[in-house]
KOLVEX-570537 format. One record per residue (C-alpha): chain; residue number from 1; x, z, y. Coordinates in pm, whole numbers, always signed. Each point is the difference from the previous one (the first is absolute). Layout:
BEGIN
kette  nr  x  z  y
A  NUM  X  Z  Y;
...
***
This chain:
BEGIN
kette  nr  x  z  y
A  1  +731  -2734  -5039;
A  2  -3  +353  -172;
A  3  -260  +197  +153;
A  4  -154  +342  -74;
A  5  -398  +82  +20;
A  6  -68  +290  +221;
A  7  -272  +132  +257;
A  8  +55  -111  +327;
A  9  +35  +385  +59;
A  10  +260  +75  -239;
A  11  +172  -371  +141;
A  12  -2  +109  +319;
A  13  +150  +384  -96;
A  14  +287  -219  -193;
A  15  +62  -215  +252;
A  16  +50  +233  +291;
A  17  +234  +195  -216;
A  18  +243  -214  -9;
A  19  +38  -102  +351;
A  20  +323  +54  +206;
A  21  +133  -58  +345;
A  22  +371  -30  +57;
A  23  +172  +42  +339;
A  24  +378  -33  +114;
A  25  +47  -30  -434;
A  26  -224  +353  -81;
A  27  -254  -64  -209;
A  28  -299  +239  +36;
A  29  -300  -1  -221;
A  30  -306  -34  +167;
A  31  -278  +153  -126;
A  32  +85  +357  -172;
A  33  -320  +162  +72;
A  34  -371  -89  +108;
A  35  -269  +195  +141;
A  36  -380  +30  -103;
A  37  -356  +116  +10;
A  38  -176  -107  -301;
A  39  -376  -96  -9;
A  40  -207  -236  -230;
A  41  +226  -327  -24;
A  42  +349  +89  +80;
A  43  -60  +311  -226;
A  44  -33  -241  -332;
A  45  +194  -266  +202;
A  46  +356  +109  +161;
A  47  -61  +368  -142;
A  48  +18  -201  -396;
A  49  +219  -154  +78;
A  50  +261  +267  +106;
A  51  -105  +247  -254;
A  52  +45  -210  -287;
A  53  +394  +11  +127;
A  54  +297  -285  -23;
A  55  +107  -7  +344;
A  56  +252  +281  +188;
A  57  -308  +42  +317;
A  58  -117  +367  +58;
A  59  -410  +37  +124;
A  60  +2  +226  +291;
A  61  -364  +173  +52;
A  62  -104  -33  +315;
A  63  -256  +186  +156;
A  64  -189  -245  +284;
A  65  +136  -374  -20;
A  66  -3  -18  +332;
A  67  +266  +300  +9;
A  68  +195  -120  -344;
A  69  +75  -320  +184;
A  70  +88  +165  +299;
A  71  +286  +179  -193;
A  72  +91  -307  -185;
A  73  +46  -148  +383;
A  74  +218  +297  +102;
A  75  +209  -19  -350;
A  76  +53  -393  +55;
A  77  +148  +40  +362;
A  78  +187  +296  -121;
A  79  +160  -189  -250;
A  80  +88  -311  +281;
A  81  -274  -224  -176;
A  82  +214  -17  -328;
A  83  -255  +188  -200;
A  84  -351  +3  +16;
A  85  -291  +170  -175;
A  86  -321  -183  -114;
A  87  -346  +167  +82;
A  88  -304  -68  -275;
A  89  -357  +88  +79;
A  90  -347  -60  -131;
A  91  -259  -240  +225;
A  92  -189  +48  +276;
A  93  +72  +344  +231;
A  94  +284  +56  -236;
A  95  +154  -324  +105;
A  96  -81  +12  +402;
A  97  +205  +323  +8;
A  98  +248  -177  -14;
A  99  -41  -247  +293;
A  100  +109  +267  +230;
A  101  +300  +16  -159;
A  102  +106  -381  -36;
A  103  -89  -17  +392;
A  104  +311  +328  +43;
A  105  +246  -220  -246;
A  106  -56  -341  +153;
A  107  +38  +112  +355;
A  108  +346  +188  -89;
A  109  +89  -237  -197;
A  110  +66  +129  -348;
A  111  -85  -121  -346;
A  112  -327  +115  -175;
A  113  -184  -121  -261;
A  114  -337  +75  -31;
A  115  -207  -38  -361;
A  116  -325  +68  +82;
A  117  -291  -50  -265;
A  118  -298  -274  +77;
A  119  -313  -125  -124;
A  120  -51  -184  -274;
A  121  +137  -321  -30;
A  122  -237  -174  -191;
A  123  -296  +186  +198;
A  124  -252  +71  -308;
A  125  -48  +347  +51;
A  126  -39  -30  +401;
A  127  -72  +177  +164;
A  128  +243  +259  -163;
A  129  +84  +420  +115;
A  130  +128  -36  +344;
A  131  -13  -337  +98;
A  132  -123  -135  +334;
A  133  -199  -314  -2;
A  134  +30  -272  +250;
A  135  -273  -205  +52;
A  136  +194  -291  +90;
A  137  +220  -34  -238;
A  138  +15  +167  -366;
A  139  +385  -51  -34;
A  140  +43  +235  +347;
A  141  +57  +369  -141;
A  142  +153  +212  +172;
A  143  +342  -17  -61;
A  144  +15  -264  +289;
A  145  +28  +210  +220;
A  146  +374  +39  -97;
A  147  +79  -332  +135;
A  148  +48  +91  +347;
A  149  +234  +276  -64;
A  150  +221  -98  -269;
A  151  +247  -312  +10;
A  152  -95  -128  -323;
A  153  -355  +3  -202;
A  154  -68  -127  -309;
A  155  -341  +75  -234;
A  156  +129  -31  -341;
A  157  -302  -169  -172;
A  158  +91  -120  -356;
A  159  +278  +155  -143;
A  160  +279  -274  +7;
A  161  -44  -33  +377;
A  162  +211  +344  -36;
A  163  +293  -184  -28;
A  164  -5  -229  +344;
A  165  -147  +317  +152;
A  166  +220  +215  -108;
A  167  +343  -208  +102;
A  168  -163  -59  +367;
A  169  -38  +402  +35;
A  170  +385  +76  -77;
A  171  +125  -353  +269;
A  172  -174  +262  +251;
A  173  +84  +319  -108;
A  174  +353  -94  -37;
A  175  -10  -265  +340;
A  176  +186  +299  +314;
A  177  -153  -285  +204;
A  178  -355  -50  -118;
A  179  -53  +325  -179;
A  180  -300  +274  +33;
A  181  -337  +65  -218;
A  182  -73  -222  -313;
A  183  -291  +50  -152;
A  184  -141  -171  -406;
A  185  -318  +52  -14;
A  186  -111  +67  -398;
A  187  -351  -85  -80;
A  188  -23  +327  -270;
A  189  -133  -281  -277;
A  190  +342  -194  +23;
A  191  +195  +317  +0;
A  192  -94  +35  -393;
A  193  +0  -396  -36;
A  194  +292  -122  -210;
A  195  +208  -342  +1;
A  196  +318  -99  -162;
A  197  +246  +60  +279;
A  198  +352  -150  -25;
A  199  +261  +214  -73;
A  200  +213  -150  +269;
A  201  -242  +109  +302;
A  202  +43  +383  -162;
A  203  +376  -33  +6;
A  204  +277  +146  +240;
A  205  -46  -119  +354;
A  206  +283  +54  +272;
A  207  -147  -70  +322;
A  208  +292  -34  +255;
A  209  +1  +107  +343;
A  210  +283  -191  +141;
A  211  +71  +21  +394;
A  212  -92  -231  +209;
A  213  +291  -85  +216;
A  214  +12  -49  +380;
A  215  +118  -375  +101;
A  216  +300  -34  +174;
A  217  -183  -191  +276;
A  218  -262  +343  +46;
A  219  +317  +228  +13;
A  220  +91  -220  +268;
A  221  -357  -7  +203;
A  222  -28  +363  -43;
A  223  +339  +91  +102;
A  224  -29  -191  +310;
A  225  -284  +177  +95;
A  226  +176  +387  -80;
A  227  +339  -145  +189;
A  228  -159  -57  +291;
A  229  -206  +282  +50;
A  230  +111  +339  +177;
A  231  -222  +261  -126;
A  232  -97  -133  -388;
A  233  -222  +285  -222;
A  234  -2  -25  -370;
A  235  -352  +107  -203;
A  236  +78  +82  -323;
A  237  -319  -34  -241;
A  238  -118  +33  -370;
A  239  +170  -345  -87;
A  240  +342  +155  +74;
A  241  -84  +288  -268;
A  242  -183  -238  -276;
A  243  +294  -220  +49;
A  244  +324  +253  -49;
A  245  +131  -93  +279;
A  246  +31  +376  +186;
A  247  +442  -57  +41;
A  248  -74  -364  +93;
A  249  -203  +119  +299;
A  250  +276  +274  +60;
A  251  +300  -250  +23;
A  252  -220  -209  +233;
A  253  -49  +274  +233;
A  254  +314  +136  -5;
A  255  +209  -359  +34;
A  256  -227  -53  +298;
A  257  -105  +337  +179;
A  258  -336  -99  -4;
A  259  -192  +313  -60;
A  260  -309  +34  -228;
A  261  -363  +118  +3;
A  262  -226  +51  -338;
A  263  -344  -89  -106;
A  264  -240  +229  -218;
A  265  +139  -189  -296;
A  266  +352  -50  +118;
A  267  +27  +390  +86;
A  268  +318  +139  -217;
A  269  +208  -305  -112;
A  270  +217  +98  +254;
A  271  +111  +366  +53;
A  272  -181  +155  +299;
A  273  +361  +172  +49;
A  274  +149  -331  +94;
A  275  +76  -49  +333;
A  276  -120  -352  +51;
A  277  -369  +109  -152;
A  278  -233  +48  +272;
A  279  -267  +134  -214;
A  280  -373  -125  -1;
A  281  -120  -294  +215;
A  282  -372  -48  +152;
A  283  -300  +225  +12;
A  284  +92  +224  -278;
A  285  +381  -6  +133;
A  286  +184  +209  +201;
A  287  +160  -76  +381;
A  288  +349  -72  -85;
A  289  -86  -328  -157;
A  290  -328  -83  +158;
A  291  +197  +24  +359;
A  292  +248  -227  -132;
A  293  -228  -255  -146;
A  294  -163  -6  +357;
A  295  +327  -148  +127;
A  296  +134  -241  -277;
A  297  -1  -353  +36;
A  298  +15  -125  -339;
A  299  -85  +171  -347;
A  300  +135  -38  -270;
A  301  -273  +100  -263;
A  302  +70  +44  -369;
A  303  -256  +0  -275;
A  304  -290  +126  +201;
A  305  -359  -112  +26;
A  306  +27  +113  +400;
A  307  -338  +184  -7;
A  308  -232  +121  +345;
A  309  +184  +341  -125;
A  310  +380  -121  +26;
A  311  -97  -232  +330;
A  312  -186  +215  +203;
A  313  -279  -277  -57;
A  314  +281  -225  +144;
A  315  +24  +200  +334;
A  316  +366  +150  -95;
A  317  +177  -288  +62;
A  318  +29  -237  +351;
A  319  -159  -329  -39;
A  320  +339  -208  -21;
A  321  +130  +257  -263;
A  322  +130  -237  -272;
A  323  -54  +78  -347;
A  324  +185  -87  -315;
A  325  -166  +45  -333;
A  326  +179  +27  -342;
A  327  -292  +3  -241;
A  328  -42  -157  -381;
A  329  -374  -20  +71;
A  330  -51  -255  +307;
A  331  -373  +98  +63;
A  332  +274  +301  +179;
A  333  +270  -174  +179;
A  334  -166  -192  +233;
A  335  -185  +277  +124;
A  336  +14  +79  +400;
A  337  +112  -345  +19;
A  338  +346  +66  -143;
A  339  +249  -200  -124;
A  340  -74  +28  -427;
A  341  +273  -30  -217;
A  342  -136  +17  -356;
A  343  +247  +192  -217;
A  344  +72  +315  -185;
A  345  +127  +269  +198;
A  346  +307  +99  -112;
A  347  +109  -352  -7;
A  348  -121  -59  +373;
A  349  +197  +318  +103;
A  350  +314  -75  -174;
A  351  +0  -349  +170;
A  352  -80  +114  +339;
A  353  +278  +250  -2;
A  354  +269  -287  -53;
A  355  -188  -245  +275;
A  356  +38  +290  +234;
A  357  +337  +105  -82;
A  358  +166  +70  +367;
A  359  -345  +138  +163;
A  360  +7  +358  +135;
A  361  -348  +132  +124;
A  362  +49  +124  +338;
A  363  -244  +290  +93;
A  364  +98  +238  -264;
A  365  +29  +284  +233;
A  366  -350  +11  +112;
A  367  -107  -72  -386;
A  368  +173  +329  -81;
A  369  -104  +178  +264;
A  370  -354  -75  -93;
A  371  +67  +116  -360;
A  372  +157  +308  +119;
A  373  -302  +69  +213;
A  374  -269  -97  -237;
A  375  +166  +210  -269;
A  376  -11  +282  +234;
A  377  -392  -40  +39;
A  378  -17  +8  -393;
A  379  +129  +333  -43;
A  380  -181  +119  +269;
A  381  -344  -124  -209;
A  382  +151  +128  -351;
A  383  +40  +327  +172;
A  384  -303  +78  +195;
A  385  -152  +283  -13;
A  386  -327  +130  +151;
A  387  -203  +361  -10;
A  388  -292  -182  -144;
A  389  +92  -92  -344;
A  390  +248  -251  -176;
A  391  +71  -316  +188;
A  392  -20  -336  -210;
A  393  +351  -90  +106;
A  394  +138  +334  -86;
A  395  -126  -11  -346;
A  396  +106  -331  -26;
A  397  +351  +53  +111;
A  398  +32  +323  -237;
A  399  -121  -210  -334;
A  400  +261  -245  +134;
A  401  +287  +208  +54;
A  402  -86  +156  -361;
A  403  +6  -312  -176;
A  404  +310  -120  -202;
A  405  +201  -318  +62;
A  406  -197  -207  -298;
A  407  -346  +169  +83;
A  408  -286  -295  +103;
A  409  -216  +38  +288;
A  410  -379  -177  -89;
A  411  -269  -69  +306;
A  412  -227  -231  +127;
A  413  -260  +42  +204;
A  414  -108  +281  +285;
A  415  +228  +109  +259;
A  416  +259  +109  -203;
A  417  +180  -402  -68;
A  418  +79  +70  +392;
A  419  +116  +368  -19;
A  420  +192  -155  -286;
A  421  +111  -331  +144;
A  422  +165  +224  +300;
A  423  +88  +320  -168;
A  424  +88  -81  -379;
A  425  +353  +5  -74;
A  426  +31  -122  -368;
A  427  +314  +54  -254;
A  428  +75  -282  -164;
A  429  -75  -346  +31;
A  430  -353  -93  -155;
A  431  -148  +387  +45;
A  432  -244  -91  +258;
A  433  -267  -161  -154;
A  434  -297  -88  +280;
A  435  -300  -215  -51;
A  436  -94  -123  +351;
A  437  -73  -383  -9;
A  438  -374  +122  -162;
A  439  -3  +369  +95;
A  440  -197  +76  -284;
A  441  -144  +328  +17;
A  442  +84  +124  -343;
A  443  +289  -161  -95;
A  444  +203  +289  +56;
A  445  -181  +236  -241;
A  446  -17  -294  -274;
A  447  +296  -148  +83;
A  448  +276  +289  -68;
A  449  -137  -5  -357;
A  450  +176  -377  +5;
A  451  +293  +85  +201;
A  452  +67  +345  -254;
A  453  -82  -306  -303;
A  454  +273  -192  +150;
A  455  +308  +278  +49;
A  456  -152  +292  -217;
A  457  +355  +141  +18;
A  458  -63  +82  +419;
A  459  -208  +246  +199;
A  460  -315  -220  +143;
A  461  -155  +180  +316;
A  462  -265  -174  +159;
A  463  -149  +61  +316;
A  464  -408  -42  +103;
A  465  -244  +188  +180;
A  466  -320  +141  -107;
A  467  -266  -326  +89;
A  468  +275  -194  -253;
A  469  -43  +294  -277;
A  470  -384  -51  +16;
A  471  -24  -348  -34;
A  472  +240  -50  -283;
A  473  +167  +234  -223;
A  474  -24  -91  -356;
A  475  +278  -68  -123;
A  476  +151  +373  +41;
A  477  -163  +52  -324;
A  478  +200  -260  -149;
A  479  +306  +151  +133;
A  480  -154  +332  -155;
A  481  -52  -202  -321;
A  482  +357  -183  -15;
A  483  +204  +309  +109;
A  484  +96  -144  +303;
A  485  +136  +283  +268;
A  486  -100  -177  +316;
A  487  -48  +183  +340;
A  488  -284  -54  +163;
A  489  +26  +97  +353;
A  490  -381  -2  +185;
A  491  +10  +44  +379;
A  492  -349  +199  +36;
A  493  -82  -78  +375;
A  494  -415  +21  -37;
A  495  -91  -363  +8;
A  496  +163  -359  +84;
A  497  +263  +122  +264;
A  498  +188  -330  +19;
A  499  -327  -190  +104;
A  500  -147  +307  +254;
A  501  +327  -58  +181;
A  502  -50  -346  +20;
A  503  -349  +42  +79;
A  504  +74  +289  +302;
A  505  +290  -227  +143;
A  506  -279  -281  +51;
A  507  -208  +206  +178;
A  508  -276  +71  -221;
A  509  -94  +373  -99;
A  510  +59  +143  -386;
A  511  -244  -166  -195;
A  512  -60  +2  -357;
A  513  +420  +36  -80;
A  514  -39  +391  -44;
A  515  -141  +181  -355;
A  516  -219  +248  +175;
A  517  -323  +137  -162;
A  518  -344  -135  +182;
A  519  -98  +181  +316;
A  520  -376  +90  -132;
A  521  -118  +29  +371;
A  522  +123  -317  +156;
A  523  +26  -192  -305;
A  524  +342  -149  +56;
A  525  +332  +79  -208;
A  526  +135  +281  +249;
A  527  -38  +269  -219;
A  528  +298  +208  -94;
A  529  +271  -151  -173;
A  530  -54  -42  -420;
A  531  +272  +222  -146;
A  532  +74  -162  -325;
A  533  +245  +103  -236;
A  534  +204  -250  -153;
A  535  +195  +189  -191;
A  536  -276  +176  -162;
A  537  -59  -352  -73;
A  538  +276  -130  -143;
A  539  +64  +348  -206;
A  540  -322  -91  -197;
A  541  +169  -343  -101;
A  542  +248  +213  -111;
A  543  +301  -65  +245;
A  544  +201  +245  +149;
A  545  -94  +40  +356;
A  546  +84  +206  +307;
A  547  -163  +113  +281;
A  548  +177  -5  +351;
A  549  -10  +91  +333;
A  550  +307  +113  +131;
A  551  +402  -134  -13;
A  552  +87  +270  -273;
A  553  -272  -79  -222;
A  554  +22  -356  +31;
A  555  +416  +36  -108;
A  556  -70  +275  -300;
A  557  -273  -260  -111;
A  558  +310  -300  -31;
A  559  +230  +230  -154;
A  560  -252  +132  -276;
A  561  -145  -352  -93;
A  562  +330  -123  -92;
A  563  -81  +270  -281;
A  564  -290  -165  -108;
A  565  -40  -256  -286;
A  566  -337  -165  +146;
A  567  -74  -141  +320;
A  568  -70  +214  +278;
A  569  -195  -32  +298;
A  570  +71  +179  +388;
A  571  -282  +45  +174;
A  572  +87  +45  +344;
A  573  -190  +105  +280;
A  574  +142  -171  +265;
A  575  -79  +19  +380;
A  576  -252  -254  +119;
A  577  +181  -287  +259;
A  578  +320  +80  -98;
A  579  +140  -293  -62;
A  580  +245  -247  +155;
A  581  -143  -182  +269;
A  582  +76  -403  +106;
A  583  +359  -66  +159;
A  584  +39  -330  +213;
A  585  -254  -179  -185;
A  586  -353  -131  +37;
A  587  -229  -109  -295;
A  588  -326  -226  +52;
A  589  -327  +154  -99;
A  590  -337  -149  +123;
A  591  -99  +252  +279;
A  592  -401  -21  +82;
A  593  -31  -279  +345;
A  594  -269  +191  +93;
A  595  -69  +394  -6;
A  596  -197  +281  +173;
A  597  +311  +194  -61;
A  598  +264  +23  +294;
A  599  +309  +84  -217;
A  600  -88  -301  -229;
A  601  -9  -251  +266;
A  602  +376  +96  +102;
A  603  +69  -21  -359;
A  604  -126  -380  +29;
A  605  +146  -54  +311;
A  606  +369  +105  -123;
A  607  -74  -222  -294;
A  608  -73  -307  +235;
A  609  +336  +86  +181;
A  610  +223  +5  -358;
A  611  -150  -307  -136;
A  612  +76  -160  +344;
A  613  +382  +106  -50;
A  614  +4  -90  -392;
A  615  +157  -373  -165;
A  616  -310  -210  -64;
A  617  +142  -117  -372;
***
């Protein structure tokens, strides 16, 4: 066996450079780029190792790990999970930034691997610079506390355990079904440990993700169920994106009639222009296909996890509401007790379209009706205007209508994923980018950096409000650093609106979800409001940034950054609880049983009263 004596850094850096995934007979390489934050270990570990070159893999420089990985999240679900970017850190605090992060890619499904350093394998100089000691166990560091967020953990403690480790991370990076956070643990003494590798394990590996087909005998159970039902409702979800299979969905729908609603994820493989897309569907969605929903009686749902957020918390739909499930992963398909057929999505479609051939939905009337009407009610919101200042939506609607065909909307978290659930219209397919199954406060900051990484040739806009920019924000500097031009939009609405909404419609007072100074006579946070100046801000990083209050300055500021060869930032002062509110929907929050507070005990009331009209399972 010819084999070649190398680190088990430098093995690893050769090995994940030459790893490939081929779909439909396109081969894509795997692993162009990978993201770190060196400290003591990986610095003289992974850092040798790709400074002493022989491999094609550019280091990124990332600023916080748990904002590098966030970004090499968002660039891995930009690029439909063909591509992903490793993250390297050092041990200890280094490494649990970046827990956070594998929790946001394993919920949304999407490929990240994680190479955070570790403690020294052979344990002579313990206690070492930033380890925790457990008392129970001396082979317990902290890197364990990846296990319960990433789908596959391995500590990598002699350096020709690489090799099984290292094969088990790509079978679930590469598995659409069983795919999410991986994390290799790298003791920082066995990152500089060498062993004669083989030369075969460093080779070209193709790792082929061939659709699953649908069986002809699940065509046939789910068919039944769509033929006989009056009022059927297809959810299109993130599977039908990750899995190409956009016109399959579209020749369903239009054989049959059967209109469709989107998830977060789903939002803008299908046009919002055509005429059989109802829009957004559950809390975040909008009435056309929320009212809808509330009368089908069977669903037909497509690559979708069916979250509290796409259900209603499973009050949307009537109990005998039959549901049909094409999924690859079945941990999904048999959710609200549906009838699971395991396959890829395209394939499921395509097959389904045939079995149905002949069936005509027959309420498309009132479907259309309700799209005409909800469509209505979105113009209204992108045009609202008000003497007090800008309104969320209006701003929102004028950065969309400014936006070019190819242009990618990035959010996440706050209240704009349901302005922009409702409101968004995006250009063309794959230009609404939303995290929602983790909502991870800062993903939208970090992850625009990965989306602009993954299609540097398009305008990236991405949309947050200020509590987001505080949090996390990093990674703008790398943007700075890179030459990146990405637009960072920041709704400035003084504080956590999203969460003061949902904190007033429950019948509790504002509390703590507002940034006002300390009221030096009572004590409490009711002083005035803090007025901070993010652009100020972001001009000493050295971005390009605007200040806005008004229409006009918020449309001279787009024009003029498209001028700009760095990334630019809009601060916008938006008008406090201006943003969409909840249409035909209910979502389940735990509502005190007991309060002093009048308004509060309504709130728990009218939660009893939901959860008595919602499915059980």
């Amino acid at each position: 066996m010819k084999t070649v004596r190398l680190t088990m850094a430098q093995a690893l850096v050769r090995f994940l450079d030459n790893q490939y995934v081929e779909l439909d007979g396109a081969e894509h390489k795997f692993v162009n780029n990978i993201f770190g934050v060196f400290g003591h270990g990986c610095v003289v570990g992974v850092g040798q190792a790709l400074s002493q070159g022989g491999h094609q893999i550019r280091f990124l420089q990332g600023k916080n790990e748990q904002n590098m990985a966030l970004a090499a999240t968002a660039f891995a679900k930009q690029k439909n999970r063909l591509e992903i970017i490793p993250c390297v850190s050092s041990i200890g605090p280094g490494a649990m930034n970046m827990v956070t992060a594998a929790g946001c890619a394993t919920a949304n499904r999407i490929p990240l691997l994680l190479l955070p350093g570790d403690t020294f394998a052979c344990r002579q100089p313990d206690p070492v610079l930033q380890q925790a000691e457990f008392f129970t166990s001396f082979g317990q560091t902290v890197t364990d506390a990846f296990k319960g967020v990433c789908h596959y953990f391995d500590r990598i403690e002699r350096p020709e355990q690489l090799m099984t480790a290292a094969i088990h991370a790509l079978r679930v990076l590469t598995d659409p079904a069983d795919t999410g956070a991986v994390c290799l643990a790298m003791p920082q003494d066995v990152e500089g440990e060498a062993y004669d590798y083989p030369v075969s394990f460093l080779e070209k590996r193709v790792w082929h993700l061939d659709r699953r087909p649908a069986t002809a005998s699940q065509i046939a159970r789910a068919a039944e169920i769509l033929r006989k039902a009056e009022r059927p409702l297809v959810i299109c979800g993130g599977g039908v994106r990750y899995s190409l299979a956009g016109d399959a969905l579209i020749r369903f729908c239009e054989s049959t009639g059967i209109p469709m609603a989107e998830t977060q994820a789903g939002k803008g493989t299908v046009s919002w222009q055509h005429p059989l897309n109802l829009g957004g569907i559950g809390v975040t969605g909008g009435a056309a296909a929320n009212r809808v929903a509330q009368q089908a009686d069977a669903v037909l749902a497509v690559g979708t996890r069916l979250t509290d957020f796409t259900t209603c918390s499973k009050w949307l739909f009537k109990e005998d509401t039959k549901f049909v499930s094409l999924n690859i992963c079945p941990f999904d398909a048999f959710k609200m007790n549906a009838e699971g057929i395991l396959c890829d999505a395209r394939e499921g479609l395509d097959g389904l379209t045939k079995a149905l051939a002949g069936y005509h939905y027959a309420h498309a009337d009132e479907a259309q009706a309700a799209r005409a009407d909800w469509l209505k009610v979105a113009d209204d919101y992108y045009h609202a205007q008000s003497p007090l200042g800008l309104p969320q939506t209006r701003a929102l609607g004028i950065i969309n209508e400014f936006m070019g065909p190819k242009d990618i909307a990035v959010g996440s978290a706050g209240s704009l994923p349901g302005d922009m659930q409702r409101l968004f219209r995006p250009g063309e397919r794959d230009t609404y980018h939303m995290e929602y199954g983790f909502s991870n406060m800062g993903y939208e900051t970090n992850g625009a950096l990965g989306v602009k990484l993954a299609c540097p040739d398009r305008e990236v806009y991405t949309f947050f409000g200020d509590g987001t920019y505080l949090m996390a924000h990093s990674e703008l500097v790398t943007c700075l650093q890179e030459g990146l031009r990405v637009h960072f939009c920041l709704f400035d609405n003084s504080g956590w609106g999203c969460i003061e909404n949902l904190q007033n419609n429950q019948g509790n007072d504002t509390f703590g979800t507002v940034f006002r100074f300390r009221d030096p006579k009572t004590g409490e946070l009711t002083g005035p409001i803090m007025p901070l100046d993010f652009a100020k801000n972001a001009e000493g990083y050295g971005l390009k940034a605007y200040t806005i209050r008004t229409e006009e300055e918020l449309k001279a500021a787009l024009e003029d950054a498209l001028k700009q060869d760095k990334p630019v930032l809009y601060d916008i002062k938006v008008l406090p609880g201006t943003m969409t509110p909840g249409f035909d929907s209910w979502w389940r929050v735990g509502v005190a049983e007991v309060s002093t507070q009048p308004r509060v005990q309504e709130a728990y009331a009218d939660m009893e009263k939901h959860i008595g009209e919602t499915r059980k399972y």
